[in-house]
C-alpha positions in Angstrom: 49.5 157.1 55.0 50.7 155.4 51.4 49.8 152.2 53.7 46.7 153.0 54.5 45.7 154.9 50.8 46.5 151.5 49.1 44.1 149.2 51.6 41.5 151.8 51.0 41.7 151.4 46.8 42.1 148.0 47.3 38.9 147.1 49.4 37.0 149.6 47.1 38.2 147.7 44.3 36.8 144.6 45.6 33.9 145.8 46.6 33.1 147.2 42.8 30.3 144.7 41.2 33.0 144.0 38.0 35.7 143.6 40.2 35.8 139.9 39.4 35.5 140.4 35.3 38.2 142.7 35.9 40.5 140.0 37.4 39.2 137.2 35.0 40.7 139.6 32.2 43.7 140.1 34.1 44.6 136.2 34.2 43.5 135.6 30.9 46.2 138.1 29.6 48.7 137.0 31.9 47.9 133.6 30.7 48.7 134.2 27.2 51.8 136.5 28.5 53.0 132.7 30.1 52.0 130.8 27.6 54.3 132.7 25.0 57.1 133.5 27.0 60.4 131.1 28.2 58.0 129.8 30.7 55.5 128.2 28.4 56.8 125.0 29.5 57.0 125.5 33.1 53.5 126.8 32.8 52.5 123.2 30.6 53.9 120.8 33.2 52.5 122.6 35.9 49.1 122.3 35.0 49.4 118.6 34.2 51.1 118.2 37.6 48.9 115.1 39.3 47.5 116.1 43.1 46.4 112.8 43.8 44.0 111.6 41.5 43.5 114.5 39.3 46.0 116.5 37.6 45.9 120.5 38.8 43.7 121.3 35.6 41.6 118.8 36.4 41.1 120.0 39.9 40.4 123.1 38.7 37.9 122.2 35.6 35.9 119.6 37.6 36.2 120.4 41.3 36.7 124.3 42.0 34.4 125.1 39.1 31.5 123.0 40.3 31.8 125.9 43.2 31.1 128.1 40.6 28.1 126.4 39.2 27.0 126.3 42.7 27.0 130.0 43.1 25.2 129.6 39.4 22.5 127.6 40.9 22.1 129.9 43.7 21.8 133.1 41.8 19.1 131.3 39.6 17.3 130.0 42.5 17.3 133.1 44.1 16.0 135.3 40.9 13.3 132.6 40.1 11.8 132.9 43.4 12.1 136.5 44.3 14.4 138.3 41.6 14.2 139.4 38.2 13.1 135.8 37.2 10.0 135.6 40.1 7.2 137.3 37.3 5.9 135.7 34.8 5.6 138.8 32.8 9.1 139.7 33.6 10.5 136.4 32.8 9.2 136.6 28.8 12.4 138.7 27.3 15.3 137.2 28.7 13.9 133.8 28.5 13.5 134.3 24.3 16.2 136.6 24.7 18.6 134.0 25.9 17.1 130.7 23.6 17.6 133.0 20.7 20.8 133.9 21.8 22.3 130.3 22.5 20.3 128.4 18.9 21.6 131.5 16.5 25.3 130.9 17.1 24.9 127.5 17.5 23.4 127.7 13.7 26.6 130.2 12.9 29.2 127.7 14.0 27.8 124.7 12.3 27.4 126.8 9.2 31.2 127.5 9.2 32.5 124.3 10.7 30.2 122.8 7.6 33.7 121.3 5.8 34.4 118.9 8.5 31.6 116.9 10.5 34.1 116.3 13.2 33.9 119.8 14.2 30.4 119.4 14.6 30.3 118.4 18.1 31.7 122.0 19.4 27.7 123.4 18.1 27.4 124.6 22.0 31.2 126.6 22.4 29.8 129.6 21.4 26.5 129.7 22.9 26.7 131.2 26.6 27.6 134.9 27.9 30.2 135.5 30.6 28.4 137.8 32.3 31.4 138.5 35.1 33.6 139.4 31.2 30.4 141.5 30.1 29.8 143.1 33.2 33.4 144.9 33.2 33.1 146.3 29.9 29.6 147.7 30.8 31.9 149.3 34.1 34.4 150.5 31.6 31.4 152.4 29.2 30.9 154.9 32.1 27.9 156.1 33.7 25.8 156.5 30.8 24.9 152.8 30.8 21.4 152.7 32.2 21.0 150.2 35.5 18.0 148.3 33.6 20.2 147.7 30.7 22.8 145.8 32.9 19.8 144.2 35.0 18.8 143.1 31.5 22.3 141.3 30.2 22.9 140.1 33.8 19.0 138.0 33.5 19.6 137.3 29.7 22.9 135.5 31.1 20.8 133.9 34.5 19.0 132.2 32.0 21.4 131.4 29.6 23.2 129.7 32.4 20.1 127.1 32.8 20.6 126.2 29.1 24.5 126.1 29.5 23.9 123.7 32.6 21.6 121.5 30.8 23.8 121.4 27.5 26.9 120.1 29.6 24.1 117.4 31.5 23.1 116.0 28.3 25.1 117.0 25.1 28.5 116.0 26.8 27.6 112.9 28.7 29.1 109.6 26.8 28.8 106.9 29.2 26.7 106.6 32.6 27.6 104.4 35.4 23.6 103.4 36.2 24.7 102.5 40.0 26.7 105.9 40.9 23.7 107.6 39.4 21.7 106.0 41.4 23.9 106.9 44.2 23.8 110.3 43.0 20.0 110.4 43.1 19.7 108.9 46.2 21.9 112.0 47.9 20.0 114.4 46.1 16.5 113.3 47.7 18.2 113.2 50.8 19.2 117.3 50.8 15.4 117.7 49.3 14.2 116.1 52.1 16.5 118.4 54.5 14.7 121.3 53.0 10.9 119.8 53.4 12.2 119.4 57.0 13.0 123.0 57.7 17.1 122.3 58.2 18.7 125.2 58.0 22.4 124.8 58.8 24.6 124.8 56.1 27.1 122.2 57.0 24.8 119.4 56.2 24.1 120.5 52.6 28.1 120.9 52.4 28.9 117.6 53.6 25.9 115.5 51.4 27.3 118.1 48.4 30.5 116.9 48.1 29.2 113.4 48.5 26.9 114.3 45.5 30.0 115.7 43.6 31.7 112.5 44.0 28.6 110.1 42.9 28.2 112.6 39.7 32.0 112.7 38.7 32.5 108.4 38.8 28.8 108.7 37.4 30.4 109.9 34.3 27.7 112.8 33.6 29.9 115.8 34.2 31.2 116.5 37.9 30.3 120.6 37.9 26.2 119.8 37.3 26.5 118.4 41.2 26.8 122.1 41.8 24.0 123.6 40.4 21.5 120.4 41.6 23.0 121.0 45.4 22.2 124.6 45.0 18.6 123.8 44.1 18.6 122.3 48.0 19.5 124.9 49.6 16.7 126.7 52.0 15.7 130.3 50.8 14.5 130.6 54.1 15.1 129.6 57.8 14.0 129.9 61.3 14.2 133.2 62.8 14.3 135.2 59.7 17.9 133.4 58.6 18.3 133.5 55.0 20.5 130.1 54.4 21.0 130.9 50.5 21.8 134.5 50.9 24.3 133.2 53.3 25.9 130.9 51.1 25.5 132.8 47.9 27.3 135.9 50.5 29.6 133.6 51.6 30.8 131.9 48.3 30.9 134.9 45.9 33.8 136.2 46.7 35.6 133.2 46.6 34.7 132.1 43.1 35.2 136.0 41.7 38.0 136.6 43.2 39.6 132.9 43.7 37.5 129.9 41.2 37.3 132.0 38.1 40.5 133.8 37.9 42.3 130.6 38.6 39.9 128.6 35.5 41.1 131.9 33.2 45.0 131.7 34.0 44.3 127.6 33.6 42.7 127.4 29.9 43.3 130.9 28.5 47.2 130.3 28.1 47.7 129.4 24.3 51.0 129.4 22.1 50.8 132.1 19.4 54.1 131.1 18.0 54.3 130.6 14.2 50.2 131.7 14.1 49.2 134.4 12.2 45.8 136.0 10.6 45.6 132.2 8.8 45.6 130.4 12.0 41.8 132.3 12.8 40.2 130.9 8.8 41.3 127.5 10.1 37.7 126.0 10.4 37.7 125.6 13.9 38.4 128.9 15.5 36.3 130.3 12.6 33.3 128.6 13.4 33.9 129.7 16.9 34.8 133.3 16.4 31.9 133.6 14.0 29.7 132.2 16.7 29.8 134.4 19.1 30.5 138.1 17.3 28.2 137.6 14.9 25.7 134.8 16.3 25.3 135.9 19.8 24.5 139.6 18.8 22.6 138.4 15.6 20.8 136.0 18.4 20.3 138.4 21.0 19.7 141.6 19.0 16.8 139.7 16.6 15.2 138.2 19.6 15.4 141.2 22.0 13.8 143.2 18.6 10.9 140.7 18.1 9.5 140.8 21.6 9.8 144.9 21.6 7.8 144.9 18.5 4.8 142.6 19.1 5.0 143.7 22.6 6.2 140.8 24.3 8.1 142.3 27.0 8.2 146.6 27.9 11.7 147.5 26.5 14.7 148.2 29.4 14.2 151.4 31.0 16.5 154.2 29.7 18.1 152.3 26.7 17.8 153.2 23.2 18.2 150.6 20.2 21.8 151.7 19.9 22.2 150.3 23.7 20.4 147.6 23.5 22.5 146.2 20.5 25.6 147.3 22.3 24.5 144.5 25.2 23.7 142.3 22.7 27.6 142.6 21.2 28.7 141.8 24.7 26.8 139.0 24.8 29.7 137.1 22.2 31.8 137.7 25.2 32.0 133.6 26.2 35.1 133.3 27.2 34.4 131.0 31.1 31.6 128.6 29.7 33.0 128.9 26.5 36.5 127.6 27.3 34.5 124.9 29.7 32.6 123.6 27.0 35.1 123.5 24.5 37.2 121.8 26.8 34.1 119.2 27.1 33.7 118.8 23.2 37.3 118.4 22.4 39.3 117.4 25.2 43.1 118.2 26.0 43.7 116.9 22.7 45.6 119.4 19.9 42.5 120.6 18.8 42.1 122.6 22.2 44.6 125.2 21.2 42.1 126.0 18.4 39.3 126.5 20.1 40.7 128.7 22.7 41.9 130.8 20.1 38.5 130.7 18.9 37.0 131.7 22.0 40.0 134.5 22.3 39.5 136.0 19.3 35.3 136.0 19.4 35.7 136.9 22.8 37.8 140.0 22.4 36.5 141.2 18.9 32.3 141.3 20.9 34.2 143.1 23.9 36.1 145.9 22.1 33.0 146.6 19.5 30.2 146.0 22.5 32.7 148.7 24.2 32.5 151.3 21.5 28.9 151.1 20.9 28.0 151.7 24.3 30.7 154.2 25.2 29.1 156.7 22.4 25.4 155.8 22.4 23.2 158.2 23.5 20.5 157.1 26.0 16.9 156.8 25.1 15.6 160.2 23.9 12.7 160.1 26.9 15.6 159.6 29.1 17.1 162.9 28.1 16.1 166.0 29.9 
């Protein structure tokens, strides 16, 4: 029966929607619990342990995670054409939404990283929501949390995403290798031209997308855009009612939330705090970052969600109240996954890394525990309350 009770809590878990923000938290805290424990070493040389060509952080950061940008691609693919994204009136507030909440922190962090022009390349760190992180803390607020306020983070985030996608193309992309871009290119109007046919089996798509991943990561552009352009590919529909990017997205999501993004957290969350105190966050770095997203993100998100309500841009969320509405825009500083990704990107495994994942840590943590109390004691919107 005890047998049985446990598989029962444990499916239900899984089934939850924050399920997989749950266990990205999880691994990020056991990360740091590793990384500051007797086994910080182990934990070190085991993520620069080489599996053939690529070390296992590597692997991780440049192959798994272009499964998550895939999943990415699909969602956005799927919203633009028949989700939250597919009206044009619809599509007004989290599109401002979003640009105002990625150029405002962007603005933030080069305002604090001012002192040292080096640190000027890290603008983007803070400028994308992760929206599995966000969407666990609006879980943990209760029930009071109205459904169109988390349909509203989740879009802001959808979009956000695009820009995050498009920042990594071109803002982190030294040196290109013209002929595997080519190459690249040439695969990518081969799966296009799958779709114009009508194909609708999968395993075509899979075997020309890890082709494409290849081409994109000796291409020198980085590996993880190969995901979101293959996604792009993918059939919305088939023959016989099939649904080829349901499928996929069906098929994959579970993987990367339970599997792809835990692993990424427990890889580049784990950072020494020994000999760091208070001092360690004014260091110019984390500051800029920190400052970024708790006070950019909801300075971003809150000013440009306010400006369309007032000149009557977009109708405001059903159900939420201002109160709410800046509560989602706190959680919005809640970066951590592209946040660690890009940093990684801007500074490489280099000694500045530790700084900017305790940047991300700290911003992180600080818009999750203040987005938390806001919305755990709002009260809804006064027509909501009967």
């Amino acid at each position: 029966m005890a047998t049985k009770t446990l598989l029962s809590t444990t499916s239900a878990f899984f089934r939850m929607e924050a399920a997989g923000g749950i266990l990205l938290i999880a691994a990020a805290a056991l990360a740091l619990i590793v990384a500051n424990s007797p086994y910080a070493s182990e934990y070190q040389e085991a993520l620069h342990a080489h599996i053939g060509p690529l070390s296992v952080a590597h692997w991780i950061n440049d192959a798994l995670m272009a499964l998550f940008f895939l999943l990415v691609g699909l969602e956005v693919k799927r919203e633009v054409l028949e989700g939250s994204l597919s009206d044009a009136g619809a599509r007004v507030l989290p599109v401002i939404v979003a640009a105002a909440g990625m150029i405002v922190p962007a603005i933030v962090y080069l305002l604090f990283a001012a002192r040292d022009p080096a640190l000027a390349r890290g603008w983007a760190i803070p400028a994308a929501t992760d929206i599995a992180f966000a969407q666990a803390i609006l879980l943990l607020a209760g029930p009071r949390v109205p459904p169109a306020l988390r349909l509203f983070l989740t879009t802001v985030a959808v979009v956000d995403d695009i820009g995050a996608v498009l920042i990594i193309a071109f803002g982190y992309t030294a040196a290109v290798d013209g002929v595997m871009l080519a190459a690249a290119a040439a695969i990518l109007a081969v799966m296009l031209l799958l779709n114009r046919r009508g194909v609708d089996r999968l395993w075509p798509y899979a075997v020309l997308a890890a082709l494409l991943w290849v081409a994109i990561y000796r291409s020198g552009v980085h590996a993880t855009v190969a995901g979101v352009l293959a996604a792009l590919t993918i059939p919305l529909r088939g023959h016989g009612g099939s649904a080829p990017l349901h499928d996929l997205e069906h098929r994959l999501h579970p993987w990367v939330a339970f599997g792809v993004v835990p692993m990424f957290g427990f890889a580049n969350a784990g950072v020494s705090l020994a000999g760091l105190g208070l001092g360690a966050l004014a260091a110019p770095l984390p500051l800029a970052i920190a400052a970024g997203l708790f006070l950019g993100k909801q300075a971003g998100i809150g000013l440009g969600t306010f400006a369309c309500l007032h000149f009557r841009l977009a109708p405001r969320p059903e159900g939420a109240s201002g109160l709410q509405l800046y509560g989602a825009a706190i959680l919005g500083g809640i970066g951590f996954t592209m946040s660690l990704f890009v940093g990684g990107l801007a500074f490489g495994d280099g000694p500045m890394l530790a700084e900017v994942k305790l940047g991300v840590l700290a911003g992180s943590l600080l818009s999750a525990i203040v987005g938390y109390g806001v919305l755990r004691f709002a009260r809804p919107h006064p027509a909501e309350i009967v």
